[in-house]
N, C-alpha and C positions, 0 to 999 in steps of 0.2 A: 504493500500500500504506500508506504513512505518512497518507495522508487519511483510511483506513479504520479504520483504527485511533485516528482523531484523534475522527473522528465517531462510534466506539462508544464511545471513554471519554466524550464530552462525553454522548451518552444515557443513560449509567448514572448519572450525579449525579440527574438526577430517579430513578430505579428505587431507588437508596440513598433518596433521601428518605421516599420509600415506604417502605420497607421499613422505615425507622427507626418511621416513623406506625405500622405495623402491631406489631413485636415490643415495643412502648414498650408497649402492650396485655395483655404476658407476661413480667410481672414475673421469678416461676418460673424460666422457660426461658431469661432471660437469666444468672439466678443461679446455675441448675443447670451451665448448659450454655458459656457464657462466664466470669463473674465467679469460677466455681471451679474450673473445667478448662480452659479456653483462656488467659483472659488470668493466670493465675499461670506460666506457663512461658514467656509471654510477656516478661512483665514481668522476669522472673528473668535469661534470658538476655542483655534489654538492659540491667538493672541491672550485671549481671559484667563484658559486656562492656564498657561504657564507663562502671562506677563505677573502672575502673583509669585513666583520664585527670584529671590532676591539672584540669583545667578544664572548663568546659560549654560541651559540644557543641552544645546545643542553642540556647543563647546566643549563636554563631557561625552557627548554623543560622537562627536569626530573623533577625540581621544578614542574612545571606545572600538572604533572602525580599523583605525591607522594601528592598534594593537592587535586586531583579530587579523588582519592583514599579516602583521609578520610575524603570528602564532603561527598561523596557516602556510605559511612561507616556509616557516620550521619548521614543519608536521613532513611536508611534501618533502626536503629537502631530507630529511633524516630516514623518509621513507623512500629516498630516491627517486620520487615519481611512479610509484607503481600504481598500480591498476588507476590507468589514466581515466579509462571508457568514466568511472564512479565519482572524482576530483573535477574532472571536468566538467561535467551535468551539474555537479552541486556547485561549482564556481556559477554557472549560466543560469541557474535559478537563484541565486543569492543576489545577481548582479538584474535579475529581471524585476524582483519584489524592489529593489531599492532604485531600483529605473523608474517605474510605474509609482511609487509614493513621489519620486521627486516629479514627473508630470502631474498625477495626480493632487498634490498639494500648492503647487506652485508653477514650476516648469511650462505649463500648457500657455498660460499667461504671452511667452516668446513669440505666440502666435497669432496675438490679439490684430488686431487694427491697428496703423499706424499713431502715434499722438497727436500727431495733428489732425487725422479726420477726426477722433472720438472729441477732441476740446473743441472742431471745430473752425482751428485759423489754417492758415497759406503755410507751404514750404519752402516756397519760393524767392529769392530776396535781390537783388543787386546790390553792389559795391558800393553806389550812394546811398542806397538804405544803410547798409553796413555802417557807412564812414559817421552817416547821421545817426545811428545806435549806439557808437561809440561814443562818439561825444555827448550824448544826453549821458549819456551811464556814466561819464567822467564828469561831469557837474553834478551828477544827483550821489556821486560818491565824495566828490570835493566836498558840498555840501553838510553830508550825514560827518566827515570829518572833520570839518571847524566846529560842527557845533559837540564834537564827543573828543576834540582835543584843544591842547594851550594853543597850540603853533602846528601848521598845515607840515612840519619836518617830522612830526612825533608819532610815532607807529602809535596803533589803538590795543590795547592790551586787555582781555575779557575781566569784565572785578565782579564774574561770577566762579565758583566752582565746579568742580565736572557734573556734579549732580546736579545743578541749579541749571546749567545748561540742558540737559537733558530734558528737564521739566519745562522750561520756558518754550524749547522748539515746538514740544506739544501746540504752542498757542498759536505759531504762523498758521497750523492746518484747522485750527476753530476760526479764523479770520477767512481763510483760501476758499472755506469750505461754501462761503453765502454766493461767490460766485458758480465754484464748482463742486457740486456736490458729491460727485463719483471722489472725490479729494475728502470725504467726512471720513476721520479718523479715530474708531472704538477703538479700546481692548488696549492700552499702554505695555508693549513688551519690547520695550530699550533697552539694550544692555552692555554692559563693558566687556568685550572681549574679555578674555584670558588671556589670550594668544596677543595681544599689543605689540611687547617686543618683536615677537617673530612678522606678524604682520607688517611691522616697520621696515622692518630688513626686505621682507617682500614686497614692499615699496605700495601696499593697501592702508586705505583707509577706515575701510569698515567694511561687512558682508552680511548679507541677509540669508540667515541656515534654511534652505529649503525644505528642510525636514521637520523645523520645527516652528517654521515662522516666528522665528525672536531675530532682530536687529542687531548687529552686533557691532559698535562702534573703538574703535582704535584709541584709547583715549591718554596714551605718550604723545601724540600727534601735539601739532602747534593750535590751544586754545581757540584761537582765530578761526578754523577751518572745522571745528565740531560744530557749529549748526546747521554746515552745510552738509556736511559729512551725515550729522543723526539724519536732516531733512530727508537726503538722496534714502537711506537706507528705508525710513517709513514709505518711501514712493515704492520701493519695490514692497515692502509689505502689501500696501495697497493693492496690488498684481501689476504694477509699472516694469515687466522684467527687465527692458533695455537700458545699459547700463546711460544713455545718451536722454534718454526721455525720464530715467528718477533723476539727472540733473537737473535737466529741463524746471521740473516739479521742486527739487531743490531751490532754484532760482525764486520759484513762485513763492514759494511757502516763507522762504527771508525776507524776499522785498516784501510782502505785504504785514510782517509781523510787526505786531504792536512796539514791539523795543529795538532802540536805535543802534544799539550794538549786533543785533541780530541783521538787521536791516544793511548794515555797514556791509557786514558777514557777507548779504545776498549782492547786493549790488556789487560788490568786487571781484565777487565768484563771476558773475555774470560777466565784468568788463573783462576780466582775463579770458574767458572767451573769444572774445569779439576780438579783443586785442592781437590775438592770436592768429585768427583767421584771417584778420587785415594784413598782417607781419604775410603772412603767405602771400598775400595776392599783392601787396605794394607795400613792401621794406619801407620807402623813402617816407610814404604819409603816415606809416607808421610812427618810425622816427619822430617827425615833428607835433605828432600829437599825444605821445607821451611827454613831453615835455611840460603840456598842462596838467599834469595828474598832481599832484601834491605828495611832496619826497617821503610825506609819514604813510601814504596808502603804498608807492614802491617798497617802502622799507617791511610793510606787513607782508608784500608778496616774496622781499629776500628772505625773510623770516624764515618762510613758508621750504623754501628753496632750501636753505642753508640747514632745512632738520634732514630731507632727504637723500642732500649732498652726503651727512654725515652717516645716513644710514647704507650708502650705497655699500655693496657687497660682488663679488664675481657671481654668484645664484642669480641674483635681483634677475636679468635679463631673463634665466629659464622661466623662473615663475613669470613674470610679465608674458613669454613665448606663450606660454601655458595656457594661460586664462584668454591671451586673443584666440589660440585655437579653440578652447571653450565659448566666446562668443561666437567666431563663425559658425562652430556647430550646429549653436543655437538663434538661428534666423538672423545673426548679424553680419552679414557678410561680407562690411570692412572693419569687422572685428576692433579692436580697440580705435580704430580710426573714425571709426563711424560716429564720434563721440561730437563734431562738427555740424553735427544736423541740430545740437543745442542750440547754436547761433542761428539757426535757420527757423528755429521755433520763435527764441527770442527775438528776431526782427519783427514776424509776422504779432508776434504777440503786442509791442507796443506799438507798430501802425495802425493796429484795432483802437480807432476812437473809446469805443466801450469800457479798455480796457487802462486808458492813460489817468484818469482822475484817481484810480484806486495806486496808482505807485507814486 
């Protein structure tokens, strides 16, 4: 009996793979029919349940994997490999059950509708939009930093805690949410990594456990970049899988939050964007229009720079390899690159008349 059941879970990992190839085809029917009625009650239930444990489960849960792995490693190895036909089946059902919870809990999400049709705006943008996004985003950042410093030279330094942090970001998505509702966020399950150190050296900020739907935020990282950093990760809670569109959602939930240090947070998240994309397409007017930025908003983005510089390691690069082939995998297909369609959101988002009085 236990064989038979060994060998139908191990045949169903190819049938899932299939089936992902074919529903990835039906954008629609993923968004209609999971991303807005399956996985929100999903998601809600695992958030209540275990956003009430003071630590991540799912943290313990990797632990837990990454040991039976090289239990298993040792088992084989000690045993030589023998009777493959039995080791092998139970590798392909082991590896089918924990396929199908990561779709089924989350994963499927990779297949939703683009973000821009489900909110709504354009994708579309030109280099004068661009040039004219920037520059709003460099005056409404100059702005939020004269009034939260002495002197436009002085970097902004959070005068909350990690935990106050945490708590506050909640309140950009009770703000987001009167526009966008599909943005209303139950069930509080934020939480500190474990893994911080190692995550640093791996050059992440935070991850969202799909196993367990708990957020999981870096929190050695530079103060400055956790509320962009919690933001992004409650977007993927939400079922935002792409890692380009919880930025996106990131951007939203700072600029519009109640506190001006959060707010700082979002709009500089936002201009380094743009800034970026400019630096691509025209170095020179790049150039000169950093020049208006104010040396204490540069000096938060060395900041920023100079923690990663220090974490750099010879690994960093595989990891980084890693996870772009994990997005392409999963319906991103310029994989870490694809991170540029943020600016693409953000332009369209403040050309919308609708949406300028609220930032």
């Amino acid at each position: 009996m236990k064989r038979k059941s060994t060998l139908i879970l191990a045949l169903l990992l190819p049938l899932q793979i299939i089936f992902i190839k074919i529903i990835s085809n039906y954008p629609q029917f993923v968004e209609t029919w999971y991303s807005k009625t399956l996985y929100p009650e999903i998601s809600r239930i695992m958030r209540i349940s275990l956003g009430i444990l003071p630590f991540s489960l799912g943290d313990f849960l990797y632990a837990f994997l990454v040991i039976s792995i090289i239990r298993w490693l040792v088992i084989r190895i000690r045993q030589r490999f023998k009777n493959p036909k039995k080791w092998i089946l139970e590798a392909f059902a082991t590896l089918s059950i924990i396929y199908a919870c990561f779709n089924i809990f989350w994963g499927y999400n990779y297949y939703r509708l683009p973000l821009h049709q489900s909110l709504g705006i354009d994708n579309e943008y030109s280099t004068e939009e661009l040039i004219r996004l920037t520059e709003s985003l460099i005056s409404r950042s100059n702005a939020i930093h004269s009034e939260l410093a002495e002197s436009d030279s002085v970097k902004i330094d959070m005068p909350y805690d990690k935990n106050e942090l945490f708590d506050i970001t909640l309140k950009g998505y009770t703000n987001i949410k009167k526009q966008y509702p599909e943005l209303t966020y139950e069930g509080e399950s934020l939480k500190r990594s474990l893994y911080s150190i190692p995550l640093s050296y791996m050059g992440f900020n935070g991850y969202l456990n799909p196993l367990t739907n708990e957020a999981q935020v870096n929190t050695i990282i530079v103060p400055y970049k956790i509320p962009t950093t919690a933001s992004h990760e409650i977007g993927h809670q939400l079922g935002f899988a792409k890692e380009n569109e919880a930025n996106f959602i990131a951007c939203l939930a700072t600029m519009n939050h109640p506190d001006p240090y959060f707010r700082y947070s979002g709009f500089t998240f936002a201009l380094s964007y743009c800034l970026n994309e400019l630096y691509r397409r025209d170095k020179e007017q790049t150039d000169e229009i950093i020049k208006t930025i104010h040396p204490g908003i540069l000096a938060n983005y060395r900041e920023v720079q100079e923690f990663w510089l220090k974490h750099q390691n010879p690994l960093e690069p595989m990891f980084q390899m890693f996870y772009n082939h994990y997005l392409i995998a999963n319906n991103q297909a310029e994989g870490m690159k694809s991170y540029s369609y943020v600016v693409a959101l953000l332009v369209n988002y403040f050309e919308d008349p609708e949406t300028q009085f609220q930032l």
